[in-house]
N, C-alpha and C positions, 0 to 999 in steps of 0.2 A: 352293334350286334350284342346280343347279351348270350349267355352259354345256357342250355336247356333248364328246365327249374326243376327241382327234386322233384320226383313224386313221394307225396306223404302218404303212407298206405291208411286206406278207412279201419282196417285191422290188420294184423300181423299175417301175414304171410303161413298157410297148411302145409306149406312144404311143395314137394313135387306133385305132378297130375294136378294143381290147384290153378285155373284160369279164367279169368271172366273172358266172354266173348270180344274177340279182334274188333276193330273197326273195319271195315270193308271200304275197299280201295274205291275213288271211282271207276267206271269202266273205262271210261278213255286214257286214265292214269297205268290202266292194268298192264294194257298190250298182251302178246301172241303168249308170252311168257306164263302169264295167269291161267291158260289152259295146258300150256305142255312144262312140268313141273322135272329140274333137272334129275337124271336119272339116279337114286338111291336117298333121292332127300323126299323127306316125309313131313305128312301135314303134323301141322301142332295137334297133342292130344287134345288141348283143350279149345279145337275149333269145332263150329258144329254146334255145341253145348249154349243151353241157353244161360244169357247172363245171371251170374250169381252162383247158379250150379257148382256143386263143385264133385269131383269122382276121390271116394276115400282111399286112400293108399289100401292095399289087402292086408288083412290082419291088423290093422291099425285102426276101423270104423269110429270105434264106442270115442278116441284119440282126438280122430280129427276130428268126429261132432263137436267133442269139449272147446277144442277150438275155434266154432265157427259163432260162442256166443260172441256178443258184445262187453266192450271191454267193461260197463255200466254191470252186466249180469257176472261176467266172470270175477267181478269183483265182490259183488253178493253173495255168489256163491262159494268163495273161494273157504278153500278148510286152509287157511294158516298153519295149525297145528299138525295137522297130518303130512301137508307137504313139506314142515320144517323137522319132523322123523322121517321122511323119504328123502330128502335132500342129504339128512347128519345119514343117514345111511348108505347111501348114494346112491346112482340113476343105474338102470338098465342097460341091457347092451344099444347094438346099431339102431336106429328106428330102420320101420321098412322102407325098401327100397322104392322108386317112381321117377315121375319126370317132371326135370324143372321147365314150365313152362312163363315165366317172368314178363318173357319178352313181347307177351302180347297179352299180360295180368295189368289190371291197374291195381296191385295189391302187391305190385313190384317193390318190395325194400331195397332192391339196389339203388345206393342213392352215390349220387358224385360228393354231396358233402358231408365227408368226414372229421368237419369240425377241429380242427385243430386246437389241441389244446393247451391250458399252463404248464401241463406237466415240462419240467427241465432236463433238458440230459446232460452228458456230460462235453467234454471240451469239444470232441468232435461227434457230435451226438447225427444223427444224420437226419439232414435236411439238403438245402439249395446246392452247398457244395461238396457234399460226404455221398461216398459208395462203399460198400462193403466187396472185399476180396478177397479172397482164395489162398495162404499161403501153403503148399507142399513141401514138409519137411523133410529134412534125411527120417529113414524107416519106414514113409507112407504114410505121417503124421499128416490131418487136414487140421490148419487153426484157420479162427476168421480175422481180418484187421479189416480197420476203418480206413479209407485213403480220404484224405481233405484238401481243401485250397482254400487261400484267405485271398481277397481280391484285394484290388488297392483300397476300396471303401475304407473294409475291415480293417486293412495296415492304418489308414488314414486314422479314423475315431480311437482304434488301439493306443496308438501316436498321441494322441490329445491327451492321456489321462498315465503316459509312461513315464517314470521317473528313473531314468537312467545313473545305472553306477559311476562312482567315479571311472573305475576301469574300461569304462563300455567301449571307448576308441581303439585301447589295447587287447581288448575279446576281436573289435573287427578283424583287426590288422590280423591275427592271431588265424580266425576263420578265413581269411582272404588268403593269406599264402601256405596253407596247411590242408585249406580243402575238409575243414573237421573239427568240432569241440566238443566235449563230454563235460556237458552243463549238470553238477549235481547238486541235488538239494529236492527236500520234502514238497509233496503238493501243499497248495498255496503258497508257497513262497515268490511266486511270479518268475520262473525259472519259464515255463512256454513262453510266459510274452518276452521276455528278454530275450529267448530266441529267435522269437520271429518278428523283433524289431533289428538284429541281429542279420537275418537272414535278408531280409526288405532293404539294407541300409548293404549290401552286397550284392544280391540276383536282383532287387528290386520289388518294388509295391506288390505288382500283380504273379509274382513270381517265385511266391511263398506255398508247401504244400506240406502234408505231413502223412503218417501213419501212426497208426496206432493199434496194438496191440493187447487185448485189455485180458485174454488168457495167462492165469496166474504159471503158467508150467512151461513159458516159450522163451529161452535166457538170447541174449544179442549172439552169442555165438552159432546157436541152430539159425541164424538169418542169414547167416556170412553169403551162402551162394542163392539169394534169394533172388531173382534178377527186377521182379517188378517194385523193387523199395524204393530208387533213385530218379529221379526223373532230369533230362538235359536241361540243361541251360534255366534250373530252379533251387532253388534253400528247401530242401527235405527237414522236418522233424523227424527223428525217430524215435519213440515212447513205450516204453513196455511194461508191464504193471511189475514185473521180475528178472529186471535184467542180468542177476545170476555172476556171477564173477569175470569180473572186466580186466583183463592186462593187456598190457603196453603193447605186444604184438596184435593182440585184437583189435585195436583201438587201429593201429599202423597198418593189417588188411582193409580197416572200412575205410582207410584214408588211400589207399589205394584205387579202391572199386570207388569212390568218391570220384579223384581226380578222371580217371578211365571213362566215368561218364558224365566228366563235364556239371559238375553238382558240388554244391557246398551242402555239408551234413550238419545238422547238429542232435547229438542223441544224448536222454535226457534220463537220469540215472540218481539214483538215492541218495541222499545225502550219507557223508562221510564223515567220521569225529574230526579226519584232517588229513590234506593233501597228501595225495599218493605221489612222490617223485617218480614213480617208474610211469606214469603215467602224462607227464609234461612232454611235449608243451599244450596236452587236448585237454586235459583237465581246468573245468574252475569248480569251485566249489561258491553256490551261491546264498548270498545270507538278503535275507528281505530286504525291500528299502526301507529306510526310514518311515514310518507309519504315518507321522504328523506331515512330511513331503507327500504320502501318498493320498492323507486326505485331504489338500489342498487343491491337490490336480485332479481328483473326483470330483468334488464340489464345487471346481470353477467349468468345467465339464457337465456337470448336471444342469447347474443352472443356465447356463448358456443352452443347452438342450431345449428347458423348458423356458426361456425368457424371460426368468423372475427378474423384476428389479426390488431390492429388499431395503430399499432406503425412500422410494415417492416420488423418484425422481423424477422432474418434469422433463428433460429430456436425460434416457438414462447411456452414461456412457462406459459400463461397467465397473465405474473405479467402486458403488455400495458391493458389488461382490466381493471385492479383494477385504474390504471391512468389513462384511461378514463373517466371511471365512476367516477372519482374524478374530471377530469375538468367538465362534464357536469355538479354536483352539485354547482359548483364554480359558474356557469352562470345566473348571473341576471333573467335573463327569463326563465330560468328554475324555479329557486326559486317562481318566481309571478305565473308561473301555478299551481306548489303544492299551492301554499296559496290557491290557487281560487278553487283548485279541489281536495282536499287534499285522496278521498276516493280511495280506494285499486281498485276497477276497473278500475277509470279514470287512477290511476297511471301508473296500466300496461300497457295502451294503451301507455301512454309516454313514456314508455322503448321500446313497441315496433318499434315507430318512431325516438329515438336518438339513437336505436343501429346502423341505418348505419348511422348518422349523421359523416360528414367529416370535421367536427372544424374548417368548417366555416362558416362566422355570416350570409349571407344566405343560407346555407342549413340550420343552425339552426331555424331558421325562416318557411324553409319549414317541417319541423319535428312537430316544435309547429301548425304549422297551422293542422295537422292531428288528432291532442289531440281532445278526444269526446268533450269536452264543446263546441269546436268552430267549432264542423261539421255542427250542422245546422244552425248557424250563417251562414257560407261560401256558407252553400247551398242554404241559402232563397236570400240572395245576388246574387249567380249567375245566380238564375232562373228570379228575380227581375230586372237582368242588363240593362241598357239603355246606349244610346248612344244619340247625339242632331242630329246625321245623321237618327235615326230611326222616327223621326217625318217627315224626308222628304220622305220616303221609308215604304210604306202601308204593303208590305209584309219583313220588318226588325224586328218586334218582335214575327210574328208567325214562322217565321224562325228560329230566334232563340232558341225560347223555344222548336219549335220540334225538335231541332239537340238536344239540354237537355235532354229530357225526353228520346228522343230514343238513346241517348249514354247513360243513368243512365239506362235504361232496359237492354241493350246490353251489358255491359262492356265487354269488352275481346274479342267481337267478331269481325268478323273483317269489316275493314271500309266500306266494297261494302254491307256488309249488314246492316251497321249503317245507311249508305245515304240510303238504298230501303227502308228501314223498316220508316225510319224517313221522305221520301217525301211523302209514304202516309199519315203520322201521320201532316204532312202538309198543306195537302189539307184535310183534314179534319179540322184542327184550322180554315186556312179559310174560308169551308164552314159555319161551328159554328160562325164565327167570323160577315161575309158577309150575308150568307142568300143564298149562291147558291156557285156554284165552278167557279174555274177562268176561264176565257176565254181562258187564255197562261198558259200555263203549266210553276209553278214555282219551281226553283231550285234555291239550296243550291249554293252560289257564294262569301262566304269570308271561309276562313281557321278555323278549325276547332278547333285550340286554341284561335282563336279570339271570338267567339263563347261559348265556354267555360273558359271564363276566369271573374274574379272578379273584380268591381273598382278598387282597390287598386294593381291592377296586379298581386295578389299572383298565382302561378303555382297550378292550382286544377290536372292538366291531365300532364303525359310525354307517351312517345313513344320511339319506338326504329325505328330508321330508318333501321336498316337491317335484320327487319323483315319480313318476308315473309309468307300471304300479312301483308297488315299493319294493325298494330293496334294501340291504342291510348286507355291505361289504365288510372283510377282516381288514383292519385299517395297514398289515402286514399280508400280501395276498398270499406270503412262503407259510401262513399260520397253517393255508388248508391240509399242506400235504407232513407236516408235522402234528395234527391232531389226529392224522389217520394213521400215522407211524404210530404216535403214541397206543392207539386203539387196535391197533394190531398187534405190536410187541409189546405192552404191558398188562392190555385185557385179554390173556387167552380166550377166554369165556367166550366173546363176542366176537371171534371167529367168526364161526359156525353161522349162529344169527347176520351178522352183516353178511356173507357170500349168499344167503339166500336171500335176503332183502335184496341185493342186486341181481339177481338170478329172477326177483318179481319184475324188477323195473324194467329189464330188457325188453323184455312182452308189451310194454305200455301203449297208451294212445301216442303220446305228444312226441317227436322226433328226438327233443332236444334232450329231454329227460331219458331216453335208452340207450342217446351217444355218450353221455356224462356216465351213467352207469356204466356202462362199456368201458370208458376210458378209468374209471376209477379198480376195476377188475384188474385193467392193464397195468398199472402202476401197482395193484397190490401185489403182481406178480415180478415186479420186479423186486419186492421186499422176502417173497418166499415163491419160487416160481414152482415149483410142483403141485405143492397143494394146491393152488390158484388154479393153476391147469387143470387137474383132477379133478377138482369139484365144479367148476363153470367155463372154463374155455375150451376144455376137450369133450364136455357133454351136449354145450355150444354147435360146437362145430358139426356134431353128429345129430343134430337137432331135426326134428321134419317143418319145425317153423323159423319160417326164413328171415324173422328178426333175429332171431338166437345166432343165427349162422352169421349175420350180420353184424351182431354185437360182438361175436370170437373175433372176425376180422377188423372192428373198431379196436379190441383189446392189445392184438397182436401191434397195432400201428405203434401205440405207448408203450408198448416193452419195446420196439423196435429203436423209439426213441429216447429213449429214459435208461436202456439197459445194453449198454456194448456187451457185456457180457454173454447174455442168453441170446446171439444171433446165429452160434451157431447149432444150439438149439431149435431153435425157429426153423431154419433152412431143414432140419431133418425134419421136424414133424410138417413141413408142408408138405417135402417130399413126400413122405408116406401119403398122407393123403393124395396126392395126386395120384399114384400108384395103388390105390386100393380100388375096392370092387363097390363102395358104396357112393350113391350119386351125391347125396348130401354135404359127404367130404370131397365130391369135387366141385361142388359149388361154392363152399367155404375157402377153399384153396383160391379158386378164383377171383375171390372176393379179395380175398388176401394179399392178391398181386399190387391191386392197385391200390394201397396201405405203402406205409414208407417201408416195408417187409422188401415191396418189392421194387421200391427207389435205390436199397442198400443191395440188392440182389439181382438187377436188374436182368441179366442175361439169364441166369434161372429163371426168372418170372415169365420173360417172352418164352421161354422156351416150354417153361411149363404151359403155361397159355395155351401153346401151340398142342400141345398132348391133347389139353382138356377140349380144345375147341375140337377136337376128333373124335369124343366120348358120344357114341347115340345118347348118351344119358342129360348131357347138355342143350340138344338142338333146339330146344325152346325157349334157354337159356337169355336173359339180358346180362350176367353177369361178369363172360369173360370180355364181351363190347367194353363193358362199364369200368372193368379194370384197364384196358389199353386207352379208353381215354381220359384214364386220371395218370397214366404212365405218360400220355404223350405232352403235356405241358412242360414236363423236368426233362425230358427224352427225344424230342421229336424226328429226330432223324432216323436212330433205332426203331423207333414206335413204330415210322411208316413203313420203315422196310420191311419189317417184319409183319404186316399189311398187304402190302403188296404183294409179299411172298406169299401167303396164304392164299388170296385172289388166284394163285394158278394152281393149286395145291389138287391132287386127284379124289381127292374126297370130297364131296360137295357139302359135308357139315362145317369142315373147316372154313369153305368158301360163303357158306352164310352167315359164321361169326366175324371174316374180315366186313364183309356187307355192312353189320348192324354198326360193328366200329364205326366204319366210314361215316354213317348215319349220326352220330353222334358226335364226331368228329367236325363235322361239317358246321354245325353251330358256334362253334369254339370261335369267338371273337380274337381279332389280332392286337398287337400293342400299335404303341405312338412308332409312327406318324401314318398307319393304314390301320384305323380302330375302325370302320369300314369293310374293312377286308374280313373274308373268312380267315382264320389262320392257317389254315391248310394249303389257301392260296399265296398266303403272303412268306410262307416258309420257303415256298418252292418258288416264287418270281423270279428268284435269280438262276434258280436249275433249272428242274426239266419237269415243267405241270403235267406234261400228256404220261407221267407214272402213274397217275392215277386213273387213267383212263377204264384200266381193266376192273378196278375197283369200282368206279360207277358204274359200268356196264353190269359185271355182277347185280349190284345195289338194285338197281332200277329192273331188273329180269327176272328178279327170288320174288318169290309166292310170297315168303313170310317179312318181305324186305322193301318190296315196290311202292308201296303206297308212301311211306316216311320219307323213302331216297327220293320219289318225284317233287314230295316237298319241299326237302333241303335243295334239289335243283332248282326248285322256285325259287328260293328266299334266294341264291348265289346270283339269279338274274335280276332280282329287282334291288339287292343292293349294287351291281354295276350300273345300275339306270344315273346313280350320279358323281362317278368314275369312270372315267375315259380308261385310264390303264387297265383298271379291273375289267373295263366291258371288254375292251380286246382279248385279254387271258380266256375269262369267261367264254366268251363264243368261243374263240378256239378250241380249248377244250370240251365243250358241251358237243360242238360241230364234228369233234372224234369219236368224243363217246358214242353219240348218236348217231353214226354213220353204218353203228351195227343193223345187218337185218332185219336181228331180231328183235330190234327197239326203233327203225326206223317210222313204221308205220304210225304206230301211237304214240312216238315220242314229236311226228306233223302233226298229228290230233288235237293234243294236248299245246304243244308252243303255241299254234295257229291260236286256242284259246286264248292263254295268257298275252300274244301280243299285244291283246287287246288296249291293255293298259299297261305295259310292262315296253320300252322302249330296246333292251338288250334282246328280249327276247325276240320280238319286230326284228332286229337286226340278223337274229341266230337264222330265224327261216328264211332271209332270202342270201342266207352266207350256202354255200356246198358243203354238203355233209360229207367227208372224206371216210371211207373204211377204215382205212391203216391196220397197223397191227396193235393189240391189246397188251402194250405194256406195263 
């Protein structure tokens, strides 16, 4: 089974009231349902209409005509200069109000792939096993924390590349009958992992979890009666960016609420000039490990990763590693970067640039220039670069700088989109630069290592010539997000011009190019989050074109993941949106959900969801579907319950956005060892399938729903035609669904067709169709 494939829209999305014409069900697929339509649910505005048509929001005509050119004409036509004095000025209020109709547009931008991108966060940045929570302090204070778990994998690989203190068996013994250690010392000093090699080597591998805390105002004291910090029978981290004044009593309450639930703590705290007696026996104060131990167990780590053998060996049985990694410590210039960076994550990064180091004195040179300390050195350098030809040549440093910025956005993509993306970003420096656009159209005319490259000649970029197309990668890929640090905090000036150069590209043709813009908005906001917000996420969001709205909620994903900080941020301004009067920001909110916004927020999300999907403003909607089933892969038990709850909900708008979920749901391929299986069926094999009964019945009896759900009933019977197990489940539950009334008649119709060639389905008509109840 493969999972449904985006839709690329032919052009951006006019916002609400914008639909091309539905496909039409077959008749035999329709049944009774097709003509008696459930009471208070209403046809889509945009049925009826002939394809292409589209109905202009009121007051907005002159608006959405602009947007129904091609993106070919809106790019001819486009005034640069005007929109970049309306942009520095900023946008208008709400656009006008309408309806989204998506779910039956093929001009639908709700897409399921959000791309995932390099951006990094931080330790427990949220993905696979991070949620965001809720803590309630004394006085009615709300802060957000991160809750985490490291599985045994993560213990495992962490494990492979730890250099344990001498003292590490006396920390155990210490955390084993104390129930508690107060681990201090500065980030980067490897003070987390010693914890939770610490913790693992105590509760064990898969029984390591953490919190985190990243509000600068919240001290370990206001946590004391927090109840959801501890978990039984696990090694908790506790992290707080300001743990505020720690004594010996405090330290002996957590080691109380510790032992009471069955948990070993360790909470992790600033480093100290020097041990606190009153603080023994929880206190260690932690000093780095030896740098040259650490880049040993890196680099026999990496290479073992990638399976270098570095000596020709004809059968290689590690021991040219261990003599690598003894000449790389041998080399002068290795040793001066450990001096200068001696901390456990700077270290890593150097093992991961001398593993493919080739022993010799420049490539070693290109290795060290990768090393974190001297990345944004290299990059303020190259943004900075001049030439004494650039004084003769007016347009030689805006040249420059926009092939920079639009290769540090772009990396990896390929060159024909580096040079389009980047000659707009061109003529806009210019404009900014001049006061109006050029006369002559200017182009990019020296080579693109020249361009890229630093005084001193060091190699920042390589390529592969027989790549097809070309591409031209940063041979450091952490250069990208350090030339745009540099470009934002040292070029004021290019603010302004870069948010609207990304403010063009959201709009674009090509998918890839408006999710990269997207994501790069979202990362600059985690470097200044207001303005970011104010000039393109929050104008975004209130957009009537439903990339923009799309692009806010690609934004939000990357601040989600990149900024513990601004999450609780985030949660309010979704809130509001979902609590306002305007439909645009409840489509963006929706969108939202199924963003890691709504991975870290989970029970807010569905809930929200559950609002919006009751908004008349939505019921045309593909978007709140589209968020439950990017929620249901990380979530799936929540996902469906809150599904199925909706399914009996007394509002029949709610009842058609469980429906379309379903529909989409239903495609969702399972893992090993049922890749076969829908997923929806292989979650539930061991529970109770017929929960979903009332959800297909729904599915298969909605006006705006029956045509899709007869199909996904299709495709569940022809992949049981070569699984036994699956075809049992299958009939059974088809023979419930379809036992209703009001889908008996056409859902004989219809099977009788498909047994034709379909051997489950053969089976489902001569099984008894049971009523039952619509659970």
């Amino acid at each position: 089974m493969t999972a449904p494939e985006p839709v690329e829209p032919d052009r951006p999305d006019t916002g609400p009231a914008t639909a091309a014409a539905p496909e039409q069900p077959e008749p035999a697929a329709q049944g009774p349902a097709a003509q008696e339509k459930a009471a208070g649910e209403q046809e889509p505005a945009g049925e009826g209409r002939p394809q292409g048509e589209r109905q202009e929001p009121a007051g907005n005509g002159r608006e959405a005509r602009a947007r129904e050119q091609s993106a070919e004409e809106a790019a001819d036509d486009k005034d640069l200069a005007g929109g970049l004095r309306d942009f520095r000025g900023g946008r208008g209020g709400e656009a006008a109000a309408g309806e989204d109709e998506s779910w039956n547009s093929r001009d639908n931008p709700v897409t399921e792939q959000t791309h995932r991108t390099w951006v990094g966060g931080g330790s427990a940045a949220i993905g696979e096993n991070a949620i965001a929570i809720q803590i309630n302090l004394p006085g009615g204070k709300q802060v957000i924390a991160l809750k985490y778990e490291r599985d045994a994998r993560w213990i495992k690989e962490a494990r492979e590349t730890f250099v344990k203190p001498a003292e590490f068996w006396a920390y155990r013994e210490t955390l084993a009958a104390c129930s508690l250690l107060f681990l201090r010392g500065g980030r980067g000093t490897g003070r987390k992992r010693l914890a939770e090699m610490l913790l693992a080597s105590v509760a064990g591998d898969n029984r390591v979890a953490g919190v985190e805390v990243p509000q600068p105002d919240v001290t370990l004291a206001a946590l004391v009666n927090e109840p959801g910090l501890l978990r039984a029978g696990h090694g908790v981290i506790l992290e707080l960016s300001t743990p505020g004044t720690v004594s010996g009593a405090l330290l002996a309450t957590f080691r109380s609420l510790a032992e009471r639930a069955r948990t070993h703590l360790v909470i992790l705290g600033d480093r100290a000039p020097a041990a606190d007696p009153e603080l023994r026996p929880y206190e260690i104060v932690v000093d780095p490990p030896r740098p040259t131990a650490v880049l040993r167990r890196h680099l026999m780590a990496e290479l073992d990763r990638r399976q270098l053998c570095k000596d020709g060996c004809e059968t290689c049985d590690r021991s040219c590693w261990r003599t690598f990694v003894d000449d790389c410590l041998r080399q002068e210039k290795v040793i001066r970067q450990l001096d200068a960076d001696p901390l456990p994550a700077s270290v890593a990064d150097l093992a991961r640039q001398l593993a493919g180091w080739n022993r010799t004195e420049e490539d070693l040179d290109r290795a060290l220039g990768g090393a974190r300390i001297r990345l944004r050195q290299i990059a303020a350098s190259l943004v900075r670069a001049g030439s004494e030809a650039d004084a003769n040549d007016p347009q030689a440093a805006p040249r420059r700088q926009a092939v920079q910025i639009a290769y540090a956005a772009f990396d990896g993509f390929a060159l024909a989109d580096v040079f389009e993306v980047g000659s707009l970003l061109l003529q806009i420096l210019w404009i900014e630069e001049n006061g109006g656009e050029a006369t002559s159209r200017i182009v990019f005319d020296a080579g693109i290592e020249r361009m890229l490259s630093v005084p001193d000649g060091e190699a920042v970029v390589q390529s592969d010539p027989d790549e097809y197309p070309r591409r031209v990668r940063f041979t450091d890929p952490r250069m990208t997000l350090q030339v745009l640090d540099v470009v934002w905090n040292d070029f004021d000036g290019v603010r302004t011009p870069l948010q609207f150069w990304l403010d063009q590209l959201v709009t674009g043709n090509r998918l890839g190019i408006r999710v990269r813009a997207a994501q790069i908005a979202g990362w600059l906001a985690t470097l200044d989050f207001e303005e970011v917000w104010r000039k393109l996420i929050g104008p975004w969001a209130r957009s009537a074109n439903g990339a923009e709205r799309q692009a806010a909620a690609w934004a939000i994903d990357i601040i989600a993941l990149a900024d513990n900080r601004s999450l609780g941020r985030l949660r309010g301004r979704v809130r509001d949106w979902v609590r306002s009067t305007n439909p645009y920001l409840h489509d963006t909110a929706a969108r939202t959900c199924g963003t890691r916004y709504g991975t870290a927020f989970l029970g807010d999300a569905l809930a929200d969801l559950g609002r919006l999907a009751a908004r008349d403003d939505l019921t045309g909607s593909a978007s709140v579907a589209m968020a439950m089933r990017l929620l249901y892969p990380r979530f799936p038990e929540e996902t469906r319950e809150a599904l199925i709850q909706w399914s009996g909900d007394d509002k029949p708008r709610v009842r058609v956005h469980a429906s379309r979920s379903l529909i989409l749901l239903a495609d969702l391929p399972a893992g090993a060892p049922r890749e076969q299986w829908p997923r929806l069926l292989a979650d539930l094999a061991a529970g109770d399938p017929m929960s979903l009964v009332r959800l297909w019945r729904s599915a298969l009896g909605g006006p705006t729903t029956q045509f899709r759900a007869w199909a996904a009933l299709h495709t569940w019977l022809q992949y049981a035609d070569t699984d036994p197990e699956l075809q049992d489940l299958v009939v059974r539950l088809a023979a419930r669904v379809l036992g209703d009334e009001r889908l008996a008649r056409a859902g004989r119709f219809t099977i009788r067709r498909w047994a034709r060639d379909c051997a489950t389905a053969d089976r489902l008509l001569s099984t008894p169709w049971q009523r039952g109840d619509e659970r």
